[in-house]
Phi, psi and omega in degrees: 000140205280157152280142178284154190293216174257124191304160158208190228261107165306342178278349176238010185280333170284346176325123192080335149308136187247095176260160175219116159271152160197159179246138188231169144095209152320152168263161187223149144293125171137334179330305196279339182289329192285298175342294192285346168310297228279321173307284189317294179299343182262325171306314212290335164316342193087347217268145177287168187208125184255148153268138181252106187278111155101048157041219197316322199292318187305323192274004160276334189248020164013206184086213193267023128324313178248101185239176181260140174263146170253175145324290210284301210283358152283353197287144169055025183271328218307322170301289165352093200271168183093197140230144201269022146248050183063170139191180194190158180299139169259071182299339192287295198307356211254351192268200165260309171327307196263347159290323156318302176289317172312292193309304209317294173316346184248353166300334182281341170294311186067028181284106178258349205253148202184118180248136205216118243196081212179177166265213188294315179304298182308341205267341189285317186294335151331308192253054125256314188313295160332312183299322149278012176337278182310340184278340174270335158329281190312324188274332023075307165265341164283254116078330189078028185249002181202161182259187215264338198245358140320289190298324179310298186305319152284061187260335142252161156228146172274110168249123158247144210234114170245125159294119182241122171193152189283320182261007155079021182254031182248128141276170189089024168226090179335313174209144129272153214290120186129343202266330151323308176300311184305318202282313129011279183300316189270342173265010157278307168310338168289311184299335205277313136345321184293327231234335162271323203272341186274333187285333180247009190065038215233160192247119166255128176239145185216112150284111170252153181342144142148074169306328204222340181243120156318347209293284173299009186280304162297327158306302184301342214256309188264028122320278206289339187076074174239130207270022185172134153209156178240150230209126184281329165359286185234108182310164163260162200278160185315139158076059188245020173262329167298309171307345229233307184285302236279328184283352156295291187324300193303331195271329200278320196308328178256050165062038164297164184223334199256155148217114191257150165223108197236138196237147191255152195283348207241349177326121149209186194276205167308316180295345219056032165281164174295131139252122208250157158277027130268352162284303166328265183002265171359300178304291186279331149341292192274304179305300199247014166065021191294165180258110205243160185195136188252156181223136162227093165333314151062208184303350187293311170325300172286005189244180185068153215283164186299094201313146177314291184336298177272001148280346180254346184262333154322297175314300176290006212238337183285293179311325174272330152331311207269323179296341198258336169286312141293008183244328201302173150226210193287311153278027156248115179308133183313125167263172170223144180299109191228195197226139153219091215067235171297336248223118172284125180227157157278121152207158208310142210287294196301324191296298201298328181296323198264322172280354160297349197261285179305327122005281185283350168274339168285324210258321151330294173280007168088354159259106196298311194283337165268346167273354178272332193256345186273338171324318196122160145002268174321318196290306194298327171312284191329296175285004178291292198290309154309309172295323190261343184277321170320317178303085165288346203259116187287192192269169185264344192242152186245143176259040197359057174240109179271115204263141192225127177251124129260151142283112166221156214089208196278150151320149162203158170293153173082009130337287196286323165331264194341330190278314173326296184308323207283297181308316130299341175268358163299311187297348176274328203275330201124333197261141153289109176298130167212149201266155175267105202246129174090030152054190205292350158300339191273330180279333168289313172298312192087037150285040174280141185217208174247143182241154181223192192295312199272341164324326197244033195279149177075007202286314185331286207264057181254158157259146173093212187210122188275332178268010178065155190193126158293135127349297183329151157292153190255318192324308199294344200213035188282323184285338181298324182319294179314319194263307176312332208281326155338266170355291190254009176035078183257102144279028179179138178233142164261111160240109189276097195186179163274233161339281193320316176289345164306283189290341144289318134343315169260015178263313199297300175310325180284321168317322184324330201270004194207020157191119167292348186299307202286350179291115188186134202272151164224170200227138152280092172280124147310120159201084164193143153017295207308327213038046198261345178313138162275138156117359175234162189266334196238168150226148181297153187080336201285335164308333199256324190286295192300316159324274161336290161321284137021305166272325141337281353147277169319316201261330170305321184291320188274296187332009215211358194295318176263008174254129161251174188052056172258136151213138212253114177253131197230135173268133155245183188266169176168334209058240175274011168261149217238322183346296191260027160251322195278333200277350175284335195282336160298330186260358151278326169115059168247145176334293177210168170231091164274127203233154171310307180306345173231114194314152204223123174217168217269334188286290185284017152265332178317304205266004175256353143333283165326294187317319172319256222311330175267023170296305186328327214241007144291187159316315183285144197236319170227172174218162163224145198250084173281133165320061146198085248345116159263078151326067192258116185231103197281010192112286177262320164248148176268151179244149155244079180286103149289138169252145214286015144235041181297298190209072191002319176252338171287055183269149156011310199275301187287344166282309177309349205254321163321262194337309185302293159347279207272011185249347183307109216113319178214332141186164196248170205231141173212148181227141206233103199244171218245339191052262195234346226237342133305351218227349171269217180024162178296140172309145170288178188297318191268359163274329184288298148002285169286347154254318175288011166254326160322302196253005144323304235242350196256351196242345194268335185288285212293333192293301194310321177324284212322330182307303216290315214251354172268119194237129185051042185070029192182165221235099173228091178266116165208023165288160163306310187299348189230039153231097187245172197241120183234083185301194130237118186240128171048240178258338171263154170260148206218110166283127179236133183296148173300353209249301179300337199269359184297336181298321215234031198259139148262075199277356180273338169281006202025063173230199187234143167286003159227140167211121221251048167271334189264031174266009188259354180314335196255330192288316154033270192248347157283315185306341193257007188078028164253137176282110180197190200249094196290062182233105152243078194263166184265317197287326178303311170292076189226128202265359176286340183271281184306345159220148172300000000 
């Protein structure tokens, strides 16, 4: 990660300063969140800021090609798939001549800084102009095209580079803008398939985006439960048309109805030949007679609006664009904004450019297993994770060991993925599965049964929770709990679930000293809305939740469209967690999020009143105010998000009642609260994602415990380490004993006392036009500081 200068006052680092955006190559959803970041953060810097229109040909033809951005001229891009300020193929820039000219225009101008929003070609054809900067100066004075003191004032360019592409293929970025949304798009289409092809029994082939990179393909493939994917990464081994029949044949035999096969447009063999879906098709047809039908998605992957993810990552990737451009000097290599884990981070551009080169040149000389680990972390976890779920076939010596799965607490989506995973990969590992119903009342009760592979088959894109799940608490029912456990001689439990599965977990590890039954290791998955478990950073469901509001939020914003000096309080769910209000109130455009964690006094309902009214007596016309307070305010509509235990006396009511009161005149109020209906609909690509790697990586875990821990013929866990939490920290996933995680616990508030989201709260509130203090530093958010 590049280093930061020394800070100084964010509000004078652009004075005098010319920034430029443009979007180049393809287009991604997600564009328009970086477009509107890089405007809004570079006024707020003072520095002027251009939109560059139609990518490279525009900063060559200059003219009314290159305008000055305003604030009010970002209103209402956030929603917005593509990019409304265009792009296009450049051949002129690709000359010295059209490189020449691209310098005039932005020398005519005072532009030094270039912000550049495109893939690896754009950000490379960038850091080469840069590179001649000074030689096209010169060139340029002779020529008379520019003065001498022109060129003193331009004397360098800064280029900074955010990746937009649909297909996840630059390294040094965990994802890039556009690739969520796109998985998003296919995976409506997969469900939607899913749901035809079972009424007929039919064999589906689906080719998606990705000439040179596998990612969505493969993302979609363990989404979706794809009984085949093909990848260019990785070729499939010699005779992989037989291997290909026999694992069809084996999915229709235990009564599967569906069979998916998703293919990347760049898919080939060893040889390097195309595999195509007419080749497949042909292939399954003819061998196994199956009634088979191929789909090519083709553009529909880049169109439709941009997913929450990728509107908070446009955003968080603009705002650090603008700091790294004004932070450059002379001797700073062009960087690219990249996502590493939770954390926007810089790094040299070129470095990132040559291992993507390598990537296709390893795959190009046939080493596969090394063009998969130079992808990263993620793509190999992925494929990883797919090669043990593929394997259909259990083992032959069974390891008479039995896992008991539950759910507890509130429903959320991508529940059921996990229980999917979990279960195979035990029935993979050897073990018997057994499911648990109704949370820990079922285990007391002895609503236990056996799960088998086909038992949890279609579960990935399900919503809610298919083994039912409960609230309760185990302490109250612990001895029955200990004689069931006995009973069905359950050694090791996966519990899935929210808060509640936290404190039960640890009610359970506390028992250990008074029912020997319970020493046994178990693991906890985070999975709820709230996103509040200590020791993980994401929890399964908090994504599908954010979406939703998020799509909510967009269809009120267009209801409100022909009212003007309309604002909107919109509640969201969360309890005493803030999560999904500040991030929604970022993938939404709002005004503000009043959240528990940052104390809300009668002085900031004042002032964001004031803020209202004076948006009013501007361009801006409506607002939406979402509930935590997600004050959310887009410019045309204001958001207000309140999250629903934000403040024992501020409520829902009582803001609405503010906001009317003191709006009286000038605009009127509506409140909207969202309810149960977050906690619904089917999981996104990243919660299916992200729970079938979960409950893989949690069942691949307790099996190695269970090794550690068997003594004298029986099963004794009663160490820390083998009552675990199973997180997401940054980019790894990690078991932290539950006993370490009490620390870091606010159990009378269910949160965690550090959380590092609310270091995106200042980006917020600039994006809304509040004058504050751009420090998203981690140690300023530290909630052991903020509450007693």
């Amino acid at each position: 990660n590049m280093q930061r200068s020394a800070p100084v006052d964010p509000t004078k680092m652009g004075v005098g300063k010319g920034i430029a955006v443009l979007t180049s190559g393809g287009d991604a959803q997600g564009m328009n969140a970086a477009v509107r970041a890089t405007v809004r953060v570079g006024i707020y810097t003072g520095a002027k800021v251009y939109f560059v229109h139609e990518g490279y040909q525009g900063l060559v033809d200059g003219g009314d090609n290159i305008r000055q951005a305003t604030w009010e001229s970002v209103s209402m891009m956030l929603q917005l798939g593509g990019t409304v300020i265009g792009s296009a193929r450049c051949q002129d820039f690709r000359s010295k001549e059209g490189r020449a000219k691209a310098a005039c225009n932005l020398v005519k101008l005072g532009i030094t800084n270039l912000c550049v929003i495109g893939g690896d070609g754009s950000l490379t054809g960038a850091n080469e102009f840069r590179n001649e900067w000074s030689e096209l100066l010169q060139i340029l004075l002779k020529a008379g095209k520019i003065t001498a003191e022109e060129a003193k004032c331009s004397s360098h360019l800064n280029i900074v580079g955010m990746v937009g592409s649909i297909d996840n293929d630059f390294c040094g970025t965990d994802m890039t803008i556009g690739t969520d949304s796109a998985l998003h798009r296919i995976m409506e289409v997969v469900d939607a398939i899913t749901t035809t092809a079972q009424s007929h029994q039919r064999a589906f082939i689906l080719e998606v985006m990705g000439r040179h990179c596998g990612y969505l393909a493969l993302v979609t493939a363990l989404a979706c439960g794809a009984d085949w994917v093909f990848i260019p990464e990785m070729p499939p081994d010699e005779g992989w048309e037989d291997h290909l029949c026999r694992r069809l044949t084996y999915q229709r035999s235990i009564g599967n109805r569906l069979n998916v096969i998703i293919v990347a447009e760049g898919a080939l063999d060893r040889h390097g030949k195309p595999i195509t879906c007419d080749i497949i098709k042909n292939l399954v047809t003819k061998k196994l007679g199956f009634d088979t039908r191929a789909t090519i998605l083709g553009h529909v992957q880049r169109g439709g609006t941009p997913s929450a993810f990728d509107r908070i990552l446009g955003s968080r990737m603009g705002v650090e664009a603008v700091m790294a451009l004004l932070e450059a000097t002379p001797d700073t290599p062009a960087c690219v904004v990249s996502l590493s884990g939770n954390m926007a981070v810089r790094l040299p551009l070129m470095e990132c450019v040559q291992v993507t080169k390598e990537v296709t040149k390893a795959m190009a000389e046939g080493r596969f297993e090394e063009a998969v680990k130079l992808r990263g972390k993620s793509f190999e976890n992925n494929w990883n994770t797919y090669k043990l779920l593929a394997h259909v076939t259990a083992p032959d010596m069974k390891s008479n060991i039995n896992i008991a799965i539950m759910n507890v607490g509130a429903p959320c989506a991508g529940m059921n993925a996990a229980v999917r995973s979990a279960v195979r990969i035990g029935i993979l590992q050897g073990h018997s599965m057994l499911a648990v119903h109704d949370g820990f009342d079922g285990l007391a009760h002895g609503t236990i049964e056996p799960m088998t592979w086909g038992y949890v088959g279609g579960w990935t894109g399900k919503g809610g929770s298919n083994l039912g799940t409960k609230r309760s608490l185990p302490a109250s029912m612990i001895e029955e709990i200990s004689l069931n456990i006995a009973k069905y001689n359950i050694h090791a439990l996966v519990i899935i679930g929210g808060f509640e599965a936290f404190v039960g977990g640890l009610e359970l590890v506390t028992a250990r000293e008074k029912y020997e039954e319970l020493c046994i290791p178990l693991v906890v998955i985070p999975a709820t809305v709230s996103n509040n478990i200590p020791g993980s950073d994401f929890s399964i469901g908090a994504d599908t939740a954010l979406n939703t509001i998020t799509t909510t939020c967009d269809r009120i914003k267009q209801s409100a469209a022909g009212t003007k000096r309309r604002v909107f309080i919109i509640e969201t769910m969360g309890g005493y967690c803030g999560y999904l209000a500040t991030m929604a109130g970022l993938a939404a455009g709002a005004d503000a999020a009043y959240i528990y964690e940052e104390r809300v006094g009668i002085h900031d309902l004042e002032t964001n009143v004031e803020h209202l009214l004076e948006k009013m007596k501007t361009t801006v016309k409506r607002g939406l105010i979402l509930r935590l307070v997600i004050l959310t305010l887009n410019n045309i509509k204001l958001f207000s998000l309140r999250n629903e235990k934000c403040n024992a006396n501020y409520t829902t009511d009582f803001i609405f009642n503010l906001y009317s009161e003191e709006g009286k005149g000038v605009f009127d109020c509506r409140k909207n609260v969202l309810g149960h209906m977050q906690q619904g609909g089917t999981p996104t690509p990243f919660d299916r994602n992200f729970g079938t790697k979960m409950g893989a990586k949690a069942v691949l875990w307790l099996t190695e415990k269970l090794k550690e821990c068997y003594r004298h013929g029986r099963i004794f866990a009663n160490t820390p380490d083998s009552a675990c939490v199973l997180g997401m920290k940054k980019r790894a996933m990690i078991f932290q004993p539950l006993s370490d995680l009490k620390e870091d616990t606010d159990s009378e508030h269910r949160i965690p006392k550090t959380q590092w989201w609310l270091k995106l709260r200042p980006i917020l509130k600039i994006l809304a036009k509040y004058k504050i203090s751009l420090d998203t530093s981690e140690t300023k958010h530290n909630l052991c500081k903020k509450k007693p």
